[in-house]
C-alpha positions as CSV (number, residue, x, y, z in Angstrom):
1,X,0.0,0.0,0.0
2,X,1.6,3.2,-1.3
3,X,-0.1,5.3,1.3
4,X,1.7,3.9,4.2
5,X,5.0,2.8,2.6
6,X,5.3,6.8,1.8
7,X,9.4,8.2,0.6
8,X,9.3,9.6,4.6
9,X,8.6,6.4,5.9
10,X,11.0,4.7,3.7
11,X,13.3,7.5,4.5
12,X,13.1,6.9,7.8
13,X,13.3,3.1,7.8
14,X,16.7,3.6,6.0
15,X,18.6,6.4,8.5
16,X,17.4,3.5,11.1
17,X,19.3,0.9,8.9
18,X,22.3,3.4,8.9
19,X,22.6,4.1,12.3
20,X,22.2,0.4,13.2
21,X,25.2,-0.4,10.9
22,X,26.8,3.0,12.6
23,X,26.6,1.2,16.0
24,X,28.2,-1.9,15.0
25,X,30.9,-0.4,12.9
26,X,31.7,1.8,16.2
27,X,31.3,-1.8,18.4
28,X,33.6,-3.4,16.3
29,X,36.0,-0.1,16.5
30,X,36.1,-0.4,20.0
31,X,36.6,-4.1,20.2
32,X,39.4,-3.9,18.1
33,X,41.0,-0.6,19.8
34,X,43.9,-2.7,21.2
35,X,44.9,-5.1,17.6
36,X,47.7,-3.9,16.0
37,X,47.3,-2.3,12.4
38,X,43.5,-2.1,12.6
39,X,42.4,1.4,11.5
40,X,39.2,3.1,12.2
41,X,35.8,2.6,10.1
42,X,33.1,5.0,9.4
43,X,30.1,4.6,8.2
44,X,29.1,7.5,5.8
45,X,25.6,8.6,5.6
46,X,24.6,12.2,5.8
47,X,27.3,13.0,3.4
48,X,26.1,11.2,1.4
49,X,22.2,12.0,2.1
50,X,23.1,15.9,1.7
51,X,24.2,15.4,-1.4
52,X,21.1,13.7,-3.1
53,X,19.2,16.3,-1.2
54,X,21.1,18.8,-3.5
55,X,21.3,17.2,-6.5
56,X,18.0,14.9,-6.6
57,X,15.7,16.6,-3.7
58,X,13.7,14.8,-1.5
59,X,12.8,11.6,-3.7
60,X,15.7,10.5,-4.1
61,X,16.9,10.9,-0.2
62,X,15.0,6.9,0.2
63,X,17.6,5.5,-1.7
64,X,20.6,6.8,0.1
65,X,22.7,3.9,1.1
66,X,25.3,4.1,3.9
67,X,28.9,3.0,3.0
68,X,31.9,1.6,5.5
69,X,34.7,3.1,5.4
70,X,38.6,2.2,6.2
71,X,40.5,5.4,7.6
72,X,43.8,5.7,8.2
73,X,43.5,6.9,12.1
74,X,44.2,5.0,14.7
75,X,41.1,4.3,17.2
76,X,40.6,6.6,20.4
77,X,38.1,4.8,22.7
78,X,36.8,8.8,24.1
79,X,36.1,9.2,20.4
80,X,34.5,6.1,19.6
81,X,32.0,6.4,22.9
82,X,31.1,9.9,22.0
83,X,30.2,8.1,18.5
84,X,28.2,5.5,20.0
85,X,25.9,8.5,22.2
86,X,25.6,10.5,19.1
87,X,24.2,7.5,16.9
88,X,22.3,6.7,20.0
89,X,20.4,10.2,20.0
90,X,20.1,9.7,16.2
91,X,17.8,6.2,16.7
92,X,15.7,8.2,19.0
93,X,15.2,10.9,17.0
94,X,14.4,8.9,13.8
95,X,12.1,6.5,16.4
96,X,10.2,9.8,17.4
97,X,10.1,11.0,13.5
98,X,8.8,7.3,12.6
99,X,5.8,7.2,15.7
100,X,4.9,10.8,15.0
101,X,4.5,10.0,11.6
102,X,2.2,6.7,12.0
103,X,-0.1,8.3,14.6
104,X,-0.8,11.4,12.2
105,X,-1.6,8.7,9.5
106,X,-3.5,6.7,12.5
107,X,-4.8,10.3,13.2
108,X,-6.2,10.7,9.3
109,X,-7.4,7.6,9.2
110,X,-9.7,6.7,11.9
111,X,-10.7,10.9,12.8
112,X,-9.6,10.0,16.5
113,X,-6.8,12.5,18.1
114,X,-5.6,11.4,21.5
C-alpha cells in the first residue's frame, strides 16, 4: 500500500538501517582498539544524504545507502564512545520521527486525536 509505505517512511526506515550499521561499525571499532594495524571505520551517511538532497531533492533521499569506510586513524576509545551516544540520540530521534508519523496517519485515518 503506497499510502503507508510513503518516501518519509521509507526515509526513515533507512537512517534506522544506517545508524544500526553505525553502531556496529563503532562496536567493532572499540573491540578492536587494542589489535595492531586495525584502523578506524566510518560509516558515511549524511554526506552522502546531503548530497542527493542537492542534487536529486527529496525523492531521491530513500535510496541513500550508507557506505563503510577504512580510515587511516588509529582508534581513540573517548572518540568512539562519543560516537556510539551520538548515533544513539540519532535512533531516538528517527524512532520519534517514525511514531509521530504513524499516529498522524492513525490520526487521518480513523478521525480520532488522542
Amino acid at each position: 500500500m503506497k499510502f503507508v509505505d510513503s518516501n518519509h517512511s521509507q526515509f526513515l526506515a533507512r537512517a534506522m538501517d544506517s545508524y544500526t550499521l553505525r553502531q556496529r561499525v563503532t562496536a567493532g571499532n572499540i573491540a578492536n582498539a587494542d589489535t595492531p594495524g586495525f584502523n578506524k571505520h566510518r560509516v558515511d551517511f549524511e554526506e552522502e544524504l546531503q548530497r542527493v538532497k542537492n542534487s536529486e531533492g527529496a525523492r531521491g533521499m530513500k535510496e541513500v545507502t550508507p557506505s563503510i569506510v577504512e580510515t587511516d586513524q588509529k582508534i581513540e576509545l573517548e572518540d568512539e564512545l562519543l560516537e556510539m551516544a551520538d548515533t544513539q540520540a540519532r535512533v531516538q530521534l528517527v524512532t520519534r520521527s517514525l511514531r509521530h508519523h504513524f499516529e498522524m496517519m492513525k490520526n487521518g485515518i480513523t478521525g480520532i486525536n488522542r
